[in-house]
MOPAC internal coordinates of N, CA, C and O (Angstrom, degrees):
PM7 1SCF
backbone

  N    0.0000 0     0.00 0     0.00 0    0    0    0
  C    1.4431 1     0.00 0     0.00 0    1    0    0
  C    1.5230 1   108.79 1     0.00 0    2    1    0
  O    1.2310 1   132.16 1   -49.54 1    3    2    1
  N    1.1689 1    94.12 1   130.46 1    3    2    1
  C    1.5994 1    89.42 1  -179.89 1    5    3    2
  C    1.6801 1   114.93 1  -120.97 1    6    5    3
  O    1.2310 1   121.36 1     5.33 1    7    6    5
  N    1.2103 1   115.00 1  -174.67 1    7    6    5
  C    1.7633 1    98.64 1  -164.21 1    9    7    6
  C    1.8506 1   102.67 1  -155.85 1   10    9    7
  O    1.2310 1   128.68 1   -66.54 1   11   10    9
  N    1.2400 1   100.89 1   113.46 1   11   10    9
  C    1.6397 1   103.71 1  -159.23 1   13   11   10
  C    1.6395 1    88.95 1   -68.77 1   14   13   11
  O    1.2310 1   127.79 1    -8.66 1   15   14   13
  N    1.4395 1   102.61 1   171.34 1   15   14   13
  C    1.5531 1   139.01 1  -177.47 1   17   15   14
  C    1.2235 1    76.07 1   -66.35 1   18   17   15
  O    1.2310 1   124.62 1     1.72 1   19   18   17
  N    2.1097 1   108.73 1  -178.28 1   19   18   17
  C    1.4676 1   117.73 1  -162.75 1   21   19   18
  C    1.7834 1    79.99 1  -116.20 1   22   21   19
  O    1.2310 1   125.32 1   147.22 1   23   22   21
  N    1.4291 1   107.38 1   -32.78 1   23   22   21
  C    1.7897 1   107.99 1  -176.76 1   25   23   22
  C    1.5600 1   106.30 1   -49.67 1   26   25   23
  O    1.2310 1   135.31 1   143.97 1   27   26   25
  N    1.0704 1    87.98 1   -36.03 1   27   26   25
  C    2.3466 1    85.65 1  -174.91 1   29   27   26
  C    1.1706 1    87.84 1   -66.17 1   30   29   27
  O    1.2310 1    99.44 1    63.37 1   31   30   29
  N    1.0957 1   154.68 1  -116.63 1   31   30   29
  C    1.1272 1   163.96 1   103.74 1   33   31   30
  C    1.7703 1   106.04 1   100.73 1   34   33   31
  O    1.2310 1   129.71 1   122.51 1   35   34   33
  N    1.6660 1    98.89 1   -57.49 1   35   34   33
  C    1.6820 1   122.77 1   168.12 1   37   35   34
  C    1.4840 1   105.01 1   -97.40 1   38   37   35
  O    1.2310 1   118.81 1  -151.17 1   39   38   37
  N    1.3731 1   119.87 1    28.83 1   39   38   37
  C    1.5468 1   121.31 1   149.00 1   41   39   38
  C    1.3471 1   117.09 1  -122.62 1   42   41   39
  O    1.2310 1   128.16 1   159.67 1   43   42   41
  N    1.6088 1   101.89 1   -20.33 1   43   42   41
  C    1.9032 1   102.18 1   174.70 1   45   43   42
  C    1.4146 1    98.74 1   -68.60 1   46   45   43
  O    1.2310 1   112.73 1   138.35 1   47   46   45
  N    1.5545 1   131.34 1   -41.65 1   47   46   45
  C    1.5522 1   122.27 1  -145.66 1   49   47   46
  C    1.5543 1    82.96 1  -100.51 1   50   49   47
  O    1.2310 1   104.75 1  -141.56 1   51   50   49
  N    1.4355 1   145.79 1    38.44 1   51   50   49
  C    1.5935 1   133.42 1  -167.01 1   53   51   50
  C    1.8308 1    73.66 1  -145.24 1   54   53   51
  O    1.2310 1   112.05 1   122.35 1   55   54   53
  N    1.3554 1   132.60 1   -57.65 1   55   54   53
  C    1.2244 1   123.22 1   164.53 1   57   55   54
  C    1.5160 1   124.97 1   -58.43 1   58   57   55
  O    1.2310 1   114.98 1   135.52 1   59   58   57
  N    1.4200 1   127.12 1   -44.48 1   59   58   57
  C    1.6766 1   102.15 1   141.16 1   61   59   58
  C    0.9606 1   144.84 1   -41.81 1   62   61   59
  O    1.2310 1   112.11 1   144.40 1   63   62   61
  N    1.3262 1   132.49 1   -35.60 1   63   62   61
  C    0.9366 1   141.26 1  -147.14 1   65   63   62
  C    2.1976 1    94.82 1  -101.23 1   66   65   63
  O    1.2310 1   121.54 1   150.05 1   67   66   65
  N    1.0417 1   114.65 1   -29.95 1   67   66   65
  C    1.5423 1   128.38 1  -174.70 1   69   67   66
  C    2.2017 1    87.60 1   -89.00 1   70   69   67
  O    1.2310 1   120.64 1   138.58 1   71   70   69
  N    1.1687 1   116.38 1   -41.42 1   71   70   69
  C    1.3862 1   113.31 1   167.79 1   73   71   70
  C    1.5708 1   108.23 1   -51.04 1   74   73   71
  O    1.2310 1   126.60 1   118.29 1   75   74   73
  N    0.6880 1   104.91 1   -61.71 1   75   74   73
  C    1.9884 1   120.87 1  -162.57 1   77   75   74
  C    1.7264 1    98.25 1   -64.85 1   78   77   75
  O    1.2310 1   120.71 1   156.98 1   79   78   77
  N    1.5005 1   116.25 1   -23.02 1   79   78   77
  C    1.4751 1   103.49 1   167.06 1   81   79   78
  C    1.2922 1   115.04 1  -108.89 1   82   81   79
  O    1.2310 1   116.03 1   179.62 1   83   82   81
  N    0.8994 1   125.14 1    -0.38 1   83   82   81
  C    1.9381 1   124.75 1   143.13 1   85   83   82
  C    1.3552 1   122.29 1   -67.50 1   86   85   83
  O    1.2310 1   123.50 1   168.94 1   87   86   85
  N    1.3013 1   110.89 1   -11.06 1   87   86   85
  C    1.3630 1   106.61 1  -175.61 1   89   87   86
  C    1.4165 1    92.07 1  -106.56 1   90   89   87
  O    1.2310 1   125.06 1   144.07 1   91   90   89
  N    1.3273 1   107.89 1   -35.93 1   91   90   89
  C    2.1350 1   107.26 1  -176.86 1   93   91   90
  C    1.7871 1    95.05 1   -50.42 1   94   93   91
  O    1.2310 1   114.04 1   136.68 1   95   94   93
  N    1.2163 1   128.89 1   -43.32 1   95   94   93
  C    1.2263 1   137.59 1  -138.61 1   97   95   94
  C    1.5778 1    98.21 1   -95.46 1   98   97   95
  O    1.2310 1   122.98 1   160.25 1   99   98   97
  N    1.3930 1   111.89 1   -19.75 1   99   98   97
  C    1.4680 1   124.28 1  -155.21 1  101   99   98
  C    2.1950 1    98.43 1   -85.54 1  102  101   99
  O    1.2310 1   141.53 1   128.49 1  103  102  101
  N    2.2182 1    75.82 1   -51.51 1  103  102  101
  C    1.4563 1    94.61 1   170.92 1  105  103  102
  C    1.6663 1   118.35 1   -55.23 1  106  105  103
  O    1.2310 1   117.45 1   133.67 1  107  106  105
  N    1.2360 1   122.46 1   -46.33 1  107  106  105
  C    1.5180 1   133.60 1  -172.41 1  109  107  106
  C    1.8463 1    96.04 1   -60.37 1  110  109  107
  O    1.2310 1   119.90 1   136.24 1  111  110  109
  N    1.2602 1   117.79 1   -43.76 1  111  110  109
  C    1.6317 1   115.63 1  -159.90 1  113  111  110
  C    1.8061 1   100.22 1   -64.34 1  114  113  111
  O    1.2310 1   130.36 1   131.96 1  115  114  113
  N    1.6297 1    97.62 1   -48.04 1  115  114  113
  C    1.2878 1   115.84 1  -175.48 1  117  115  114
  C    1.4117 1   130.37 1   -48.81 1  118  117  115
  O    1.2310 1   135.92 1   125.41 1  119  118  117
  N    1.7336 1    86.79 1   -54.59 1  119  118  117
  C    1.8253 1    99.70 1   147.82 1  121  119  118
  C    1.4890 1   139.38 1   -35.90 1  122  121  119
  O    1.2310 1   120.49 1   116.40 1  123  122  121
  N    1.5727 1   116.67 1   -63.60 1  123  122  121
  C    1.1308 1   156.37 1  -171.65 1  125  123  122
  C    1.9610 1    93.28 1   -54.10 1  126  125  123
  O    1.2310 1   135.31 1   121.28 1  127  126  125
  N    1.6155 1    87.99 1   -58.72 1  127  126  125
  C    2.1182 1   103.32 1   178.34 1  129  127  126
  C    1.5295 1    95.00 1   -40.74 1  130  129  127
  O    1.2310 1   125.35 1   107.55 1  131  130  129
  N    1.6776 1   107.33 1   -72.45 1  131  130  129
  C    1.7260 1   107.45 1  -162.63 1  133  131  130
  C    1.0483 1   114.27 1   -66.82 1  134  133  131
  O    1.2310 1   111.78 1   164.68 1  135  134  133
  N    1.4457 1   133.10 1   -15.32 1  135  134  133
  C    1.2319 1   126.56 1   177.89 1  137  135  134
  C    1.4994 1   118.61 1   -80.93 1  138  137  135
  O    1.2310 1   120.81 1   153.32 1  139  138  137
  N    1.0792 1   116.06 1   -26.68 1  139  138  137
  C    1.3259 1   133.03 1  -173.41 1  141  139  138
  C    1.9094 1   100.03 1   -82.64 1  142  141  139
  O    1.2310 1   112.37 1   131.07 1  143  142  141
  N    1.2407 1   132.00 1   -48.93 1  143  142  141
  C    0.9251 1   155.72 1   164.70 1  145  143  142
  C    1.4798 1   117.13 1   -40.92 1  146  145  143
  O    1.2310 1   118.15 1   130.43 1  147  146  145
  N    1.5639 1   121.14 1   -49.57 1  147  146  145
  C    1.0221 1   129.23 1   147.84 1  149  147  146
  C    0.7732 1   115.55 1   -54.90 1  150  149  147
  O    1.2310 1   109.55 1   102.30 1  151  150  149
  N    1.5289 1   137.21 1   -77.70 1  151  150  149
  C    1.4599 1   121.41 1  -152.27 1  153  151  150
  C    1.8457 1   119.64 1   -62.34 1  154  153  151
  O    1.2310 1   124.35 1   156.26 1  155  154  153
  N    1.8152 1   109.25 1   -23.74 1  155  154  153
  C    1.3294 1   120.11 1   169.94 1  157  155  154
  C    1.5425 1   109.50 1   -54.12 1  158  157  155
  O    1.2310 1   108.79 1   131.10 1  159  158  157
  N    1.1491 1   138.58 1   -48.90 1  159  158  157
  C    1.5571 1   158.00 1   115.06 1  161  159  158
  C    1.4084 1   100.51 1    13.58 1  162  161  159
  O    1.2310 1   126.73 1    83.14 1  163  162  161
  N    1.1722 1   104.66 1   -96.86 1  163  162  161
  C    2.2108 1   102.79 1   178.33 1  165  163  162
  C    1.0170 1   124.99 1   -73.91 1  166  165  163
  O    1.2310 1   118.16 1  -167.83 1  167  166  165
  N    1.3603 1   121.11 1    12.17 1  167  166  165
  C    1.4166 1   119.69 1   167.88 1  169  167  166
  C    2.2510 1   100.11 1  -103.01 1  170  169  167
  O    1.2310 1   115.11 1   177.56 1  171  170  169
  N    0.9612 1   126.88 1    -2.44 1  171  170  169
  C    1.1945 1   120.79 1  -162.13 1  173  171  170
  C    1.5062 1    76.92 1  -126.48 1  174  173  171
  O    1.2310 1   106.38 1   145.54 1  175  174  173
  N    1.0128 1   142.91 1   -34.46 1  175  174  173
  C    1.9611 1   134.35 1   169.40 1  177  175  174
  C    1.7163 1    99.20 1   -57.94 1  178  177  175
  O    1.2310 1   124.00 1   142.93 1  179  178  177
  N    1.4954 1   109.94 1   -37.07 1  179  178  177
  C    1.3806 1   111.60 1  -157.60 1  181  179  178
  C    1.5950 1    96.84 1   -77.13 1  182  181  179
  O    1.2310 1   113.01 1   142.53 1  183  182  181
  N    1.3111 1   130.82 1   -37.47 1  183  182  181
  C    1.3353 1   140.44 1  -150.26 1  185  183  182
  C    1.5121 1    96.10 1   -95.87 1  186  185  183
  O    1.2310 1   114.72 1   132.20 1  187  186  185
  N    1.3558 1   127.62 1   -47.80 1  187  186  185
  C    1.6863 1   122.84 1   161.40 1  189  187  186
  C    1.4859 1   102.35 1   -60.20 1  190  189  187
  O    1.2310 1   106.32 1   115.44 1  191  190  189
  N    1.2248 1   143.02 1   -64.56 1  191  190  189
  C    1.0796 1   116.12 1   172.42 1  193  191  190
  C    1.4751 1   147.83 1   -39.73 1  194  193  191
  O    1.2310 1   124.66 1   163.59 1  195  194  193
  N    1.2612 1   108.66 1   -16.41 1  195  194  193
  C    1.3500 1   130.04 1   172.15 1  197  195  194
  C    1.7205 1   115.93 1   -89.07 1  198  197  195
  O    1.2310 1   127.03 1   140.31 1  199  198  197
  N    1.7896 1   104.08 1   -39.69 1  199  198  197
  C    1.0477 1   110.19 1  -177.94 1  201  199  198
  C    1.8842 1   114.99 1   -64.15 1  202  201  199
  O    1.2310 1   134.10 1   157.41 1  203  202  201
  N    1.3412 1    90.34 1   -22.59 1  203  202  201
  C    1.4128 1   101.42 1  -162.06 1  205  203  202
  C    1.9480 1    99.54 1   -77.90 1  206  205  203
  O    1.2310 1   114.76 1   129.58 1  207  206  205
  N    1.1133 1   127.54 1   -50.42 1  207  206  205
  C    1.4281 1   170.05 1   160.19 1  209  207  206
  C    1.4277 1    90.15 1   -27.47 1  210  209  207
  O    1.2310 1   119.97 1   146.31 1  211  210  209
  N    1.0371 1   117.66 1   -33.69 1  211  210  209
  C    2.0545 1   126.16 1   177.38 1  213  211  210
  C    1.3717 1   131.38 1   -90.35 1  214  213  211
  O    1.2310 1   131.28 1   143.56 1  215  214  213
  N    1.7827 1    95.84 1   -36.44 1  215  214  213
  C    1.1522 1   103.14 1   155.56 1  217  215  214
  C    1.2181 1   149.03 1   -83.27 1  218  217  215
  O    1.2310 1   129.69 1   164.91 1  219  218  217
  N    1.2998 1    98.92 1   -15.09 1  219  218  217
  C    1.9162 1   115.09 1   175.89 1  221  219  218
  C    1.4684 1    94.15 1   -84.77 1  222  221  219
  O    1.2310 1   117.60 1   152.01 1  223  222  221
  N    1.8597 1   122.18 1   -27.99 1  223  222  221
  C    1.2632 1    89.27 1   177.23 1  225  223  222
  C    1.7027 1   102.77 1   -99.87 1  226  225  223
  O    1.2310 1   108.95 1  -106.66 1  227  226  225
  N    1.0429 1   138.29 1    73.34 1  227  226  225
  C    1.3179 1   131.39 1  -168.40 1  229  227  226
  C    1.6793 1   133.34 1    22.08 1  230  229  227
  O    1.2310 1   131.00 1   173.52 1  231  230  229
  N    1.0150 1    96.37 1    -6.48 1  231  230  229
  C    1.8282 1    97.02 1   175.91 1  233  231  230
  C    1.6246 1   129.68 1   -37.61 1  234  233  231
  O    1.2310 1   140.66 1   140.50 1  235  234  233
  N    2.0013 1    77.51 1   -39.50 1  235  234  233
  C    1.5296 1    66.27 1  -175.68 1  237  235  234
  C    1.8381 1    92.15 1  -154.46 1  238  237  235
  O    1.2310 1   131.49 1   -41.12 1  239  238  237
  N    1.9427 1    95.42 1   138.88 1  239  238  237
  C    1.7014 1    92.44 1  -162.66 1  241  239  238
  C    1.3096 1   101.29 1  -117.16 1  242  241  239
  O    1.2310 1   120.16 1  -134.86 1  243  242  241
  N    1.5752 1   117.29 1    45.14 1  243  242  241
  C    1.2103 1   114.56 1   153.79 1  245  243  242
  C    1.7938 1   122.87 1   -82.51 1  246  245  243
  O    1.2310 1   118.32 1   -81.22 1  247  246  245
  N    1.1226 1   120.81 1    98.78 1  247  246  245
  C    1.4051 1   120.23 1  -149.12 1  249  247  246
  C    1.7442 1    82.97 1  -111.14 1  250  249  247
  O    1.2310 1   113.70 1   176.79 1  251  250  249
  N    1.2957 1   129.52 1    -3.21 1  251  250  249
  C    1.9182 1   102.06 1  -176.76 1  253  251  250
  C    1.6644 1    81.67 1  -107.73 1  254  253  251
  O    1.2310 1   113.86 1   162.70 1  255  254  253
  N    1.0961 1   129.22 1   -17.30 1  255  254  253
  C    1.8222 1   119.96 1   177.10 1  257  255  254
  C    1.3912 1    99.94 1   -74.15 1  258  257  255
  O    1.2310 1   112.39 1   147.39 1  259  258  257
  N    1.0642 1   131.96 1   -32.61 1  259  258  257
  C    1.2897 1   132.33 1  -173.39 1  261  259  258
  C    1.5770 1    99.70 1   -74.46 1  262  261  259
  O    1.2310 1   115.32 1   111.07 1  263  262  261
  N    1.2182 1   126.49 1   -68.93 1  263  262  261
  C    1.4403 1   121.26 1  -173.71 1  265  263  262
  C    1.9319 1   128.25 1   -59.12 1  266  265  263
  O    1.2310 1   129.41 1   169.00 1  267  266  265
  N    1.4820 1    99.46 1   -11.00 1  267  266  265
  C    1.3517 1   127.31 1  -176.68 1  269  267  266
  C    1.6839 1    82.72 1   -79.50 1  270  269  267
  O    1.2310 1   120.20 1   106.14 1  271  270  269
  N    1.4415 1   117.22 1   -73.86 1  271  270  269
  C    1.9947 1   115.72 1  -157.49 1  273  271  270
  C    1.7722 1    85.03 1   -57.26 1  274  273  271
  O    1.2310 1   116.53 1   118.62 1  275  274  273
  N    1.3511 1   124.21 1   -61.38 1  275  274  273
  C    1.6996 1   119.72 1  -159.59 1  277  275  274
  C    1.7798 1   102.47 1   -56.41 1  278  277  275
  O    1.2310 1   115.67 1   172.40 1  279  278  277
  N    1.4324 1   125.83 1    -7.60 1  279  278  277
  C    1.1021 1   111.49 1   167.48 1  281  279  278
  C    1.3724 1   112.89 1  -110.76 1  282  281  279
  O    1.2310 1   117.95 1  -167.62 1  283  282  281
  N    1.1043 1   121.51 1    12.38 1  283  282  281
  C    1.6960 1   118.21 1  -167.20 1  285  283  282
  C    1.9186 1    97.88 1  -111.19 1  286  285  283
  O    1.2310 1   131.17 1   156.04 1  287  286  285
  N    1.3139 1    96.04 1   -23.96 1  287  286  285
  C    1.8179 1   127.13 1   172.87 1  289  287  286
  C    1.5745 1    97.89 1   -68.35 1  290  289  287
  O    1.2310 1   116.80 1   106.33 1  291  290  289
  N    1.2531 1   123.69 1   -73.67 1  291  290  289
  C    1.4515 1   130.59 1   176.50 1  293  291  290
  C    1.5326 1   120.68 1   -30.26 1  294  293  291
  O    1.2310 1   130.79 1   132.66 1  295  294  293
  N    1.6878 1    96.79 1   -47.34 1  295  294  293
  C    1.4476 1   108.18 1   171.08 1  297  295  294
  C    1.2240 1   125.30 1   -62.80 1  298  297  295
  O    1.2310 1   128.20 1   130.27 1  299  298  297
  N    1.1969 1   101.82 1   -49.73 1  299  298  297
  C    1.4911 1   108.14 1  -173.04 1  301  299  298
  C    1.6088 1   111.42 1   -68.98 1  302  301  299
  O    1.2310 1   117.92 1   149.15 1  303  302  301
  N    1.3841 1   121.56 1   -30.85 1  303  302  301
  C    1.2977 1   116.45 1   170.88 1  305  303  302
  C    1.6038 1   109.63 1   -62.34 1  306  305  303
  O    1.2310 1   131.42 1   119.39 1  307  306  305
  N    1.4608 1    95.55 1   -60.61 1  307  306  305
  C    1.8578 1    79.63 1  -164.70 1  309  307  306
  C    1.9098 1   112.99 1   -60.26 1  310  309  307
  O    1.2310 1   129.12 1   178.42 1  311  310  309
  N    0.8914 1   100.02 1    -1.58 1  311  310  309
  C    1.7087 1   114.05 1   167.17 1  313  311  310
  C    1.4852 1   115.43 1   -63.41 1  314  313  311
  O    1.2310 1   135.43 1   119.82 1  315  314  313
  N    1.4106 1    87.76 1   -60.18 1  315  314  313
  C    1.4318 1   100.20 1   175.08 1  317  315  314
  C    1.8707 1   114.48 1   -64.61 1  318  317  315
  O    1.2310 1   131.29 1   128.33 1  319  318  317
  N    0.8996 1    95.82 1   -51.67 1  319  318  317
  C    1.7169 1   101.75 1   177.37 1  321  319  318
  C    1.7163 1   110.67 1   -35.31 1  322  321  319
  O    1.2310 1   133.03 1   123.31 1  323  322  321
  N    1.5951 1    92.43 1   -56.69 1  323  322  321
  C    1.9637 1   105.58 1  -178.10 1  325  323  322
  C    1.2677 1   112.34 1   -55.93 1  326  325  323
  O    1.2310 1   105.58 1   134.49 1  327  326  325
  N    0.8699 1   144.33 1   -45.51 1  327  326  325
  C    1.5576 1   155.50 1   158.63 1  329  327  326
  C    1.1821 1   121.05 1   -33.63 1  330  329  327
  O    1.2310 1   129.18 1   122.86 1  331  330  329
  N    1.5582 1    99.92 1   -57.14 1  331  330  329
  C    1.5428 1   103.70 1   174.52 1  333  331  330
  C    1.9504 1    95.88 1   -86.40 1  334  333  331
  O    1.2310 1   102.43 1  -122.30 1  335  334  333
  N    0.5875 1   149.77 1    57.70 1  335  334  333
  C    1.3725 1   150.45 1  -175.68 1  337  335  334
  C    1.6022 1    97.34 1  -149.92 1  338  337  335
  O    1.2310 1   118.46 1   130.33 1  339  338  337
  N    1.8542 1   120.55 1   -49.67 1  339  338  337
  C    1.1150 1   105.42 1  -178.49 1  341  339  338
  C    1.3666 1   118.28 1   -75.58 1  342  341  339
  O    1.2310 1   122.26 1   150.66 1  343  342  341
  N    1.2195 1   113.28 1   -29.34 1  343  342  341
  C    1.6248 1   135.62 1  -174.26 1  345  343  342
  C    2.0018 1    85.51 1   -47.51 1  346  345  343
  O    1.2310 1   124.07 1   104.32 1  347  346  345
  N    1.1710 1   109.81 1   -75.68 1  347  346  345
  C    1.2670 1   105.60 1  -156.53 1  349  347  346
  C    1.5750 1   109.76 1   -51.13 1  350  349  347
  O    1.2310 1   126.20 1   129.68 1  351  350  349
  N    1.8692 1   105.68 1   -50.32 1  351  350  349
  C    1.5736 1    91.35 1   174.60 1  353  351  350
  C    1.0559 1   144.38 1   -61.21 1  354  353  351
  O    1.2310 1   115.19 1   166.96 1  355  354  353
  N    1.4123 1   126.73 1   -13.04 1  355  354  353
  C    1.5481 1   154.54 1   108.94 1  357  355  354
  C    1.5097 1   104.71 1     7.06 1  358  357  355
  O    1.2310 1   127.61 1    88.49 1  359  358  357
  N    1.3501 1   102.97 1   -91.51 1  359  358  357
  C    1.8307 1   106.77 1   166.72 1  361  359  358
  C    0.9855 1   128.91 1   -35.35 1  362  361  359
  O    1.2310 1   111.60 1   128.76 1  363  362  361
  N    1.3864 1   133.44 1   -51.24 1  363  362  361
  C    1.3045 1   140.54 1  -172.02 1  365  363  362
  C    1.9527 1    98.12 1   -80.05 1  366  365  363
  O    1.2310 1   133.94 1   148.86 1  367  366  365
  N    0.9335 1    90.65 1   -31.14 1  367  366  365
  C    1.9155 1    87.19 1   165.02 1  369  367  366
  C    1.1472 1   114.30 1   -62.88 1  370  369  367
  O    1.2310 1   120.23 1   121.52 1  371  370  369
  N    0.9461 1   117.16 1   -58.48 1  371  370  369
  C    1.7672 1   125.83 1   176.49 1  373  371  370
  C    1.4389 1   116.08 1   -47.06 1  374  373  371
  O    1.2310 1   126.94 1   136.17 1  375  374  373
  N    1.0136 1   104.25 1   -43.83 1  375  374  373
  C    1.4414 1   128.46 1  -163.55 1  377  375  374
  C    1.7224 1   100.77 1   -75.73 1  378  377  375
  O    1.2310 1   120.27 1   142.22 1  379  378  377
  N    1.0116 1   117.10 1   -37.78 1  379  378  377
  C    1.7402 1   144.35 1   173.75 1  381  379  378
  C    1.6850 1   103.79 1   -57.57 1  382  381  379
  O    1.2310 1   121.05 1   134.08 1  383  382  381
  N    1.0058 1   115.60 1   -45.92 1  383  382  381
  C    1.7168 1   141.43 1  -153.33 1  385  383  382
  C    1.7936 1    88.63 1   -70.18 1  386  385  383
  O    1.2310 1   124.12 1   -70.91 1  387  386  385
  N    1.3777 1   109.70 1   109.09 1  387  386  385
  C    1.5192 1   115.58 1   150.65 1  389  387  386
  C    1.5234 1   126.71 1   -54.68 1  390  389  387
  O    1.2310 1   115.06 1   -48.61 1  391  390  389
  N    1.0655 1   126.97 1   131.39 1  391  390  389
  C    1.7748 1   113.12 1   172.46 1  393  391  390
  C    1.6808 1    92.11 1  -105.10 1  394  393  391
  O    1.2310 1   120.10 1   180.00 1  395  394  393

C-alpha cells in the first residue's frame, strides 16, 4: 500500500478548483447566449405586436411588412421553443445516467 504526498493531493483540488471556474465561466457564456436570445424573441413579439396595433388602428398600411415580422416572430419562437425542448431532454438524460 502505498500513500501519495499531501502536495498531489493540493494539486488535484487546485486543478478542480481551476475546472469548476471554466465551467462557472462556461455556465455564465451560456447564460448570457439564452438571455440574449430571449430577449431578441420579445422584442420582435413586442414589435409585431405593435405593428399589428397600427394597423387595426390605421396608422400604418403597411400590411405585407407586417405579416413578413409576425412570421419571422413565429419562427423565431418555435426555434426558441426547440432548444429549450432539447435543453431539457438533454437533462432528463443526464438525469437518467447511473454513476
Amino acid at each position: 500500500m502505498t500513500l501519495e504526498p499531501i502536495s498531489s493531493v493540493a494539486s488535484a483540488l487546485q486543478n478542480d478548483k481551476v475546472l469548476n471556474n471554466k465551467n462557472s465561466n462556461n455556465k455564465n457564456i451560456f447564460d448570457d447566449i439564452l438571455k440574449k436570445s430571449t430577449d431578441e424573441v420579445n422584442k420582435s413579439l413586442n414589435l409585431a405586436n405593435e405593428q399589428m396595433e397600427n394597423i387595426i388602428q390605421g396608422s400604418d398600411e403597411d400590411f405585407h411588412k407586417y405579416l413578413i415580422n409576425a412570421q419571422k416572430t413565429e419562427i423565431s419562437l418555435q426555434l426558441t421553443m426547440q432548444v429549450r425542448n432539447k435543453v431539457v431532454d438533454a437533462y432528463e438524460e443526464i438525469m437518467r445516467m447511473q454513476v
